[in-house]
C-alpha positions in Angstrom: 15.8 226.0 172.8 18.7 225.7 170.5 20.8 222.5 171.1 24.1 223.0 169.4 25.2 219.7 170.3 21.9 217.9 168.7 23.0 217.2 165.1 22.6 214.3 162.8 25.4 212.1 162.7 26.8 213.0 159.0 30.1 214.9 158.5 31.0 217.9 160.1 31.7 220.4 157.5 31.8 224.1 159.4 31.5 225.4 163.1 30.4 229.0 164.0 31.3 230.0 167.1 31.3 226.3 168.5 27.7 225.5 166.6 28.5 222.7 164.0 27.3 222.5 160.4 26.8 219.3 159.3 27.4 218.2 155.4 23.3 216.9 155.6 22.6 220.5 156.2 25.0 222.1 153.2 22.9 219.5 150.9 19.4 220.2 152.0 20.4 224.6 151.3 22.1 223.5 148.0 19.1 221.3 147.0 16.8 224.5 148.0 18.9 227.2 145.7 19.2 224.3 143.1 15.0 224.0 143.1 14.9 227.7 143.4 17.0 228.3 140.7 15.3 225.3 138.9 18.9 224.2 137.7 20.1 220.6 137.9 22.6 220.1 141.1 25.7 218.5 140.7 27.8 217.7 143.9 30.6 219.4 142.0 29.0 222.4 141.8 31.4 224.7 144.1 29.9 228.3 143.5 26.5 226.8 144.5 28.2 225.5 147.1 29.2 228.3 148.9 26.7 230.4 148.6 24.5 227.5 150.5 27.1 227.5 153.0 27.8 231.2 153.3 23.5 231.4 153.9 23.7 229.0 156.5 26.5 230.4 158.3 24.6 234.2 158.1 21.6 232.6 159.4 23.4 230.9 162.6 25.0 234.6 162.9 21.8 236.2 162.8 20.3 233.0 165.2 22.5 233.3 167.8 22.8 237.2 167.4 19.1 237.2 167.8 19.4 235.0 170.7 21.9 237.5 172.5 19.1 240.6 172.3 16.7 238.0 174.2 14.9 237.1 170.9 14.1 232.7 171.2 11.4 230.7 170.4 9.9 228.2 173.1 9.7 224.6 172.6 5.6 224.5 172.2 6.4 227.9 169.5 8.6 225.6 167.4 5.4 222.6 168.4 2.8 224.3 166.6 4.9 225.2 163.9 5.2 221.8 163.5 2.2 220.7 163.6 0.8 223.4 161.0 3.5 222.0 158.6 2.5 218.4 159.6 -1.3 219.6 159.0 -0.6 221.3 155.5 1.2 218.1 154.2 -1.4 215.5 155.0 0.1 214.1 157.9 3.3 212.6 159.9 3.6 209.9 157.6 3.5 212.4 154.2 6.1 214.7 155.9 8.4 212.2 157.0 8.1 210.7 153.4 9.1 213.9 151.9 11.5 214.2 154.2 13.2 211.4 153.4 13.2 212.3 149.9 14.9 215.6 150.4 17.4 214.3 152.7 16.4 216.2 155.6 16.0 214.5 159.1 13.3 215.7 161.6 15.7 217.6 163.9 17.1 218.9 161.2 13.4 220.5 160.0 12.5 221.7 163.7 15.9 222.9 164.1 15.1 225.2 160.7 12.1 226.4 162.1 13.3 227.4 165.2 16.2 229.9 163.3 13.9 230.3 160.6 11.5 232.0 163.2 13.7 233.7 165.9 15.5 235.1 162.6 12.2 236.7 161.7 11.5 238.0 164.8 15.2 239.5 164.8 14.1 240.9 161.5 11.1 243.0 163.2 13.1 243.8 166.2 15.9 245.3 163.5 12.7 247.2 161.9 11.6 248.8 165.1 14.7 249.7 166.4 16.3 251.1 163.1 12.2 252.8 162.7 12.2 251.4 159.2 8.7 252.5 157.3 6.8 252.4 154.1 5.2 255.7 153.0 2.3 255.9 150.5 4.4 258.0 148.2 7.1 255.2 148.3 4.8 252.1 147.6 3.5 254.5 144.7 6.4 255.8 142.9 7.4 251.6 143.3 4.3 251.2 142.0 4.2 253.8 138.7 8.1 253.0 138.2 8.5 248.8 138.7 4.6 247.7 138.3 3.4 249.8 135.5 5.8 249.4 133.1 5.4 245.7 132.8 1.7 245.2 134.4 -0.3 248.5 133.2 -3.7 246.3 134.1 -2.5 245.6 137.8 -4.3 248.2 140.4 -2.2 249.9 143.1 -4.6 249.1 145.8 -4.7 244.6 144.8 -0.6 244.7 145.1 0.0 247.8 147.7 0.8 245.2 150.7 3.1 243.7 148.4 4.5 246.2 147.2 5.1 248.0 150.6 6.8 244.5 151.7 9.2 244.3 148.9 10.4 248.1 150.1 10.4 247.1 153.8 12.8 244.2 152.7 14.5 246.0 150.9 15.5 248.9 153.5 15.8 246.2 156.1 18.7 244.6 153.9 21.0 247.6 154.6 21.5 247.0 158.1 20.7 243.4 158.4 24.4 242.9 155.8 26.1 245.6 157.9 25.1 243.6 161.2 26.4 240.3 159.5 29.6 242.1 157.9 30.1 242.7 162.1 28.9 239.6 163.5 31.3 237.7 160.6 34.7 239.6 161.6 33.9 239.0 165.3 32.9 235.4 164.6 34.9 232.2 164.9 33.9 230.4 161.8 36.0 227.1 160.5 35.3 225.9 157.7 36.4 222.4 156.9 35.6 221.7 153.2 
């Protein structure tokens, strides 16, 4: 479902492999680490910058990676999505208000779904074929070692799904970075800022 060629019409300010980035999309990641972060953003702000870039050209790796193995995400899949976020806001009107406000354009939104999703679905493909598990003993010595320390009231059993997803990320990162590390040198990436 990807359309490489369906961006908005503001400056182009990267290409991976042919898929443009456009300057609206470097804003809208900037204004999410700034949020995150909950520092003010300046447009000056070069080290915030890149690292918004750098995540957006990982997650067009990882997209069209994903896309390679067979991993997409149909057009009704990227529909419901959607509609759920359409639902959760109040309506069309609400959402396209916000996302006015932020900056972000409708394509833009369905477009992040779509690799937002397909990305996570990479994510379990990597967990199955790399067989990446969390034992008991591991969510517990997490627990007794991270939780304890600072939450002694907190039960093992009300945070073990938690815990055990924090691990899984965390063993998933190793070779999700050496997969981009590979996917970067084999890449043609411009970058035009």
């Amino acid at each position: 479902m990807s359309d490489k060629k369906n961006i908005d019409n503001s400056e182009i300010i990267a290409s991976v492999n042919n898929e443009k980035i456009a300057r609206s999309e470097l804003d809208s990641y900037m204004n999410q680490i700034a949020t995150i972060r909950k520092v003010p953003l300046s447009k000056e702000d070069k080290n915030i910058e890149l690292e918004a870039l750098n995540q957006i050209i990982n997650s067009i790796l990882l997209f069209q990676d994903a896309e390679n193995q067979g991993i997409t995400m149909t057009k009704e899949e990227v529909d419901t999505q959607y509609l759920a976020i359409v639902s959760q806001v109040g309506g069309e009107e609400k959402l396209n208000e916000a996302l006015e406000k932020t900056g972000i354009t409708l394509d833009h939104l369905r477009k992040d779904l779509e690799r937002q999703n397909v990305i996570e679905r990479y994510f379990n493909f990597i967990k199955e074929k790399n067989e990446i598990t969390v034992t008991e003993e591991e969510a517990r010595n997490f627990y007794e070692n991270e939780i304890v320390p600072q939450n002694p009231d907190l039960k093992f059993e009300e945070i073990e799904p938690q815990i055990r997803l924090q691990i899984e990320h965390e063993k998933i990162n190793q070779p999700i970075s050496e997969i981009i590390k590979n996917l970067r040198e084999e890449a043609d990436i411009k970058i035009l800022i």
